[in-house]
C-alpha positions in Angstrom: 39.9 68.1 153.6 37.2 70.7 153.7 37.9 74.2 154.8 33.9 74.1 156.6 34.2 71.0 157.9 38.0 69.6 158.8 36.6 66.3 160.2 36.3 64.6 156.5 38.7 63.1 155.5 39.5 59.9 152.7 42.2 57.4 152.6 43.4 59.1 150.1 43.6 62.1 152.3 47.4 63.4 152.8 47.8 62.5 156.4 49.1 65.8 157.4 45.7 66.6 156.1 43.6 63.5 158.0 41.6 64.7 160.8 42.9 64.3 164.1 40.3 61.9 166.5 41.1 62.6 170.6 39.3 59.5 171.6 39.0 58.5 175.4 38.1 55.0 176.8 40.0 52.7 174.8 41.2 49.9 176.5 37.4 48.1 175.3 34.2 48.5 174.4 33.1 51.4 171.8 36.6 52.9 172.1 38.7 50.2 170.7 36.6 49.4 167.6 36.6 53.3 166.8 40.1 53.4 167.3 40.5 50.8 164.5 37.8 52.3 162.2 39.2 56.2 162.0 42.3 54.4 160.9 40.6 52.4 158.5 38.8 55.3 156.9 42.6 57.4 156.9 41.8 59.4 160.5 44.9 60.3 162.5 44.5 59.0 166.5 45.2 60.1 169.6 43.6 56.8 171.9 43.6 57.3 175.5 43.5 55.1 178.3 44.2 54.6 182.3 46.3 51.5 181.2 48.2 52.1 177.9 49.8 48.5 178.0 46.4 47.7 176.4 46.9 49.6 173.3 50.2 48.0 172.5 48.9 46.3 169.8 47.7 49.7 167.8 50.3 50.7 164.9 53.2 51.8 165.5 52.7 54.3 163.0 54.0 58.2 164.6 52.2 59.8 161.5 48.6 58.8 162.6 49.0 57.0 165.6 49.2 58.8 169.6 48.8 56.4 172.4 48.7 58.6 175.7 47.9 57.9 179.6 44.5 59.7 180.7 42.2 59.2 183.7 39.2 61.3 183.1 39.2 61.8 187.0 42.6 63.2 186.8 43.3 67.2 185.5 47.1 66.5 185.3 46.7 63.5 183.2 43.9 65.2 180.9 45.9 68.1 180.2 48.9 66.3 179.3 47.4 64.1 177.0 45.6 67.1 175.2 49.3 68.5 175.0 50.8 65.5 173.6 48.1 65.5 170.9 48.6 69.1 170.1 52.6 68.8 170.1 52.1 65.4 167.8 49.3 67.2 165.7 49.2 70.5 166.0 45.1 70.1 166.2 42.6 68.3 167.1 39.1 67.7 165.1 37.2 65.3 166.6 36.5 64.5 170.5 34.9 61.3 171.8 33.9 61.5 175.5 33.4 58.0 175.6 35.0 57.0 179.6 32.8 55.8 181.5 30.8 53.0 183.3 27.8 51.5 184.8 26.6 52.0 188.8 23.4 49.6 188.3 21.4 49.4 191.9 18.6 50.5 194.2 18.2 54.8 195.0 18.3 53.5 198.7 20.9 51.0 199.3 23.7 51.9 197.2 26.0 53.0 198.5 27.2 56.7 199.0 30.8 56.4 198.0 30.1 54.4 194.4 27.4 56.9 193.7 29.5 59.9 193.8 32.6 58.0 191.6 30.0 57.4 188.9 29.5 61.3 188.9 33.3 61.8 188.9 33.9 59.5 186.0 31.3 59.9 183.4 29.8 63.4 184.3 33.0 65.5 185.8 35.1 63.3 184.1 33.8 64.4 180.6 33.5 67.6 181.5 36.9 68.2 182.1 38.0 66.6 179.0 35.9 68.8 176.9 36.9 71.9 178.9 40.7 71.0 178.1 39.8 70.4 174.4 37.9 73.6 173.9 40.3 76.1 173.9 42.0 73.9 170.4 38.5 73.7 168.9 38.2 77.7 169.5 41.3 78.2 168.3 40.6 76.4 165.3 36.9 77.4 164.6 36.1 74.0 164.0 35.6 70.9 165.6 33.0 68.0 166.5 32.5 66.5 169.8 30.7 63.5 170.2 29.5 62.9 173.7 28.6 59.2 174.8 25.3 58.9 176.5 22.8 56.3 176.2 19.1 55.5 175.7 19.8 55.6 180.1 20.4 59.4 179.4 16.2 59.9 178.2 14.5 56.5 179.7 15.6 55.7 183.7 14.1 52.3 185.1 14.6 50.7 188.4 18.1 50.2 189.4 19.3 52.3 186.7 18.8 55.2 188.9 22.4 56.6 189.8 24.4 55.7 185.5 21.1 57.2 184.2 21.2 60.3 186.1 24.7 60.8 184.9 23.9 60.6 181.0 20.8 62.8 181.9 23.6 65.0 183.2 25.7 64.6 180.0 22.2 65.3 177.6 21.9 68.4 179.7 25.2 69.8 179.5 25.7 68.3 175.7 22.6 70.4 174.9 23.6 74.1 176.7 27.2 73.5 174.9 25.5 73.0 171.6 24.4 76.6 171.8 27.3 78.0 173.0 29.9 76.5 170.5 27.7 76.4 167.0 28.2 79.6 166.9 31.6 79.1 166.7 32.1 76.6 164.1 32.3 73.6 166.8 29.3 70.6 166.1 28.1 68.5 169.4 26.4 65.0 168.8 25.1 63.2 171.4 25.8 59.3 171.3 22.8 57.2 172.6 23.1 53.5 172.5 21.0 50.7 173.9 22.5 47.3 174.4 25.5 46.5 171.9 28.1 43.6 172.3 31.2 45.2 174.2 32.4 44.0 177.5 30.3 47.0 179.7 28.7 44.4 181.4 31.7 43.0 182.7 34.6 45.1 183.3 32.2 48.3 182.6 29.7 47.5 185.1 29.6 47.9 189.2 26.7 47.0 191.4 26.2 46.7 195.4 26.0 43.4 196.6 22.3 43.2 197.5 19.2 45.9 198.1 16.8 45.4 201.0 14.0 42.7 200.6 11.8 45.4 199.7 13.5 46.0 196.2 14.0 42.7 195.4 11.3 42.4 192.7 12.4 46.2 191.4 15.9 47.9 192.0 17.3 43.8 192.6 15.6 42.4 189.7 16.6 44.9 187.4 20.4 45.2 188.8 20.3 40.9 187.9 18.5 41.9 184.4 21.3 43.7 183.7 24.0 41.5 184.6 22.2 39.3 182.7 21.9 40.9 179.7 25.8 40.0 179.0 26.4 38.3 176.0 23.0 38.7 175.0 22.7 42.5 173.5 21.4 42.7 170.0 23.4 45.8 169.4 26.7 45.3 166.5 30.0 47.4 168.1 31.1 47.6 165.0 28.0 49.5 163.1 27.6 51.6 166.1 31.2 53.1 165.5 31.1 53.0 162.1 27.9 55.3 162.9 30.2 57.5 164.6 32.1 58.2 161.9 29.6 58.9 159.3 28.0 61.4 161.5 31.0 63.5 161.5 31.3 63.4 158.2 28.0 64.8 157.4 27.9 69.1 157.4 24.6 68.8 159.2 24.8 66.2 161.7 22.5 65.0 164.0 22.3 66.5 167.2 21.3 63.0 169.0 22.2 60.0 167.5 20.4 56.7 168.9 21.8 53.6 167.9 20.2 50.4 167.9 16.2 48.8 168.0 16.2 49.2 171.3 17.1 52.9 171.9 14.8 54.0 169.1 11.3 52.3 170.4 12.3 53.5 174.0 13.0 57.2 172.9 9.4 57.1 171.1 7.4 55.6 174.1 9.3 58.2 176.0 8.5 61.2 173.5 4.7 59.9 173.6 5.0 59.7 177.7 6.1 63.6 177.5 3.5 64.6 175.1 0.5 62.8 176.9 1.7 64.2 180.1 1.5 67.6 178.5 -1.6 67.2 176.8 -3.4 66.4 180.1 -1.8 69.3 182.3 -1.7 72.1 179.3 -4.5 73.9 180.9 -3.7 74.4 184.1 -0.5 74.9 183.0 -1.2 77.7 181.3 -3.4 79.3 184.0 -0.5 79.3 186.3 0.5 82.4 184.6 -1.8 85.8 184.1 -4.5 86.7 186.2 -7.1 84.1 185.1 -8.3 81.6 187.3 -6.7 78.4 188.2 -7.5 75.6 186.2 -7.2 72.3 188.6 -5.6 69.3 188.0 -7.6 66.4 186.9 
């Protein structure tokens, strides 16, 4: 294992030298498969989950494998599963915020209470997580932390509102911690996905019942689009975390990482969105500052 970057590893690796993975969310979805593929490629594990009974059929293998209890919404639980992996390990190299779910329904009508749990889970949630990993990562002057956001976190449509404000949140504070930790030998990638085959929209997805009959052809439509959209996404689980993996292995990783057709055509119409918008208010932009006239909108 590298000295400048401890997250590479080989099956051929010692495993006392075999980077150590703190991945949360792994009862489904993106956080089982990478569970399997960091011990494919030789990775030591620590997989997390509210229910551990549904990691019982990871190896029983005490060298590589650490299956604690964690509730992102829950400080006790994260520190003592940081602990257990540091008192298994003695470090940890790689963090995967990837807890979470989807709150898919109307601004108006949804309501107040299942609005401010998304926030808990996937923006405080992950917070707190990376807050309890830091102080290892500092320690160590090294580390990668790969936060999961989505193509939600750049492009917000109807009824997407309230889980795409909170992976706005997550590009936000993903991009202010990249400048704070690079300088200290710590890498942050930003995950965005668009629709992949995991079970978020089933057990990974919460809705209200209804909206009011004036959203039923936006917010209601694109709630039911959603649902929808199960079984259906063109997106491989399996690439996407095998994605994950060779991103941390490269010394100059990306800072944002979209994965699949979808998320890569949506970030470009919503780069070319940014830029016209730009283009059309640059000058009166500009006069906004100085002492030269106003330039109107037009």
């Amino acid at each position: 294992m590298s000295d400048s970057n401890p997250a590479v590893s080989s099956t051929d690796a010692p495993v006392s030298d075999a980077p150590v993975w703190f991945v949360t969310g792994c009862s489904s979805g993106f956080g089982r498969q990478l569970c399997d593929v960091v011990l494919k490629h030789g990775g030591r594990l620590v997989a997390t989950a509210r229910d551990v009974s549904t990691l019982a059929d990871l190896p029983a293998d005490a060298d590589r494998v650490l299956v604690a209890p964690l509730d992102v919404t829950d400080r006790a639980s994260i520190d003592a599963a940081v602990a257990a992996a540091k008192a298994r390990f003695g470090r940890i190299d790689v963090l995967v915020n990837n807890a979470g779910y989807g709150l898919f329904g109307g601004i108006e009508d949804t309501p107040d209470a299942d609005v401010r749990r998304q926030f808990d889970v996937n923006v405080h949630g992950l917070l707190d997580v990376t807050r309890a990993v830091l102080p290892t990562l500092r320690a160590q002057k090294s580390g990668h932390i790969l936060n999961l956001s989505s193509i939600a976190g750049l492009v917000a449509r109807a009824s997407t509102g309230f889980y795409a404000a909170t992976k706005f949140a997550v590009e936000a504070l993903s991009e202010a911690l990249r400048d704070e930790v690079e300088p200290l030998g710590i890498k942050v990638t930003l995950i965005e996905p668009s629709g992949f085959k995991t079970d978020f929209h089933g057990r990974s997805l919460a809705a209200p019942e209804a909206e009011g009959a004036d959203y039923l052809e936006t917010a209601a439509a694109g709630r039911d689009r959603v649902r929808g959209m199960a079984g259906a996404q063109a997106g491989d689980a399996r690439k996407a975390v095998e994605l994950m993996w060779q991103c941390v292995q490269l010394p100059d990783p990306p800072f944002r990482l979209p994965m699949g057709v979808m998320a890569i055509e949506l970030l470009r119409e919503k780069l070319a969105s940014v830029a016209a918008d730009a283009d059309r208010c640059e000058p009166s932009a500009r006069s906004a500052d100085g002492e030269e006239p106003l330039v109107p909108l037009t």
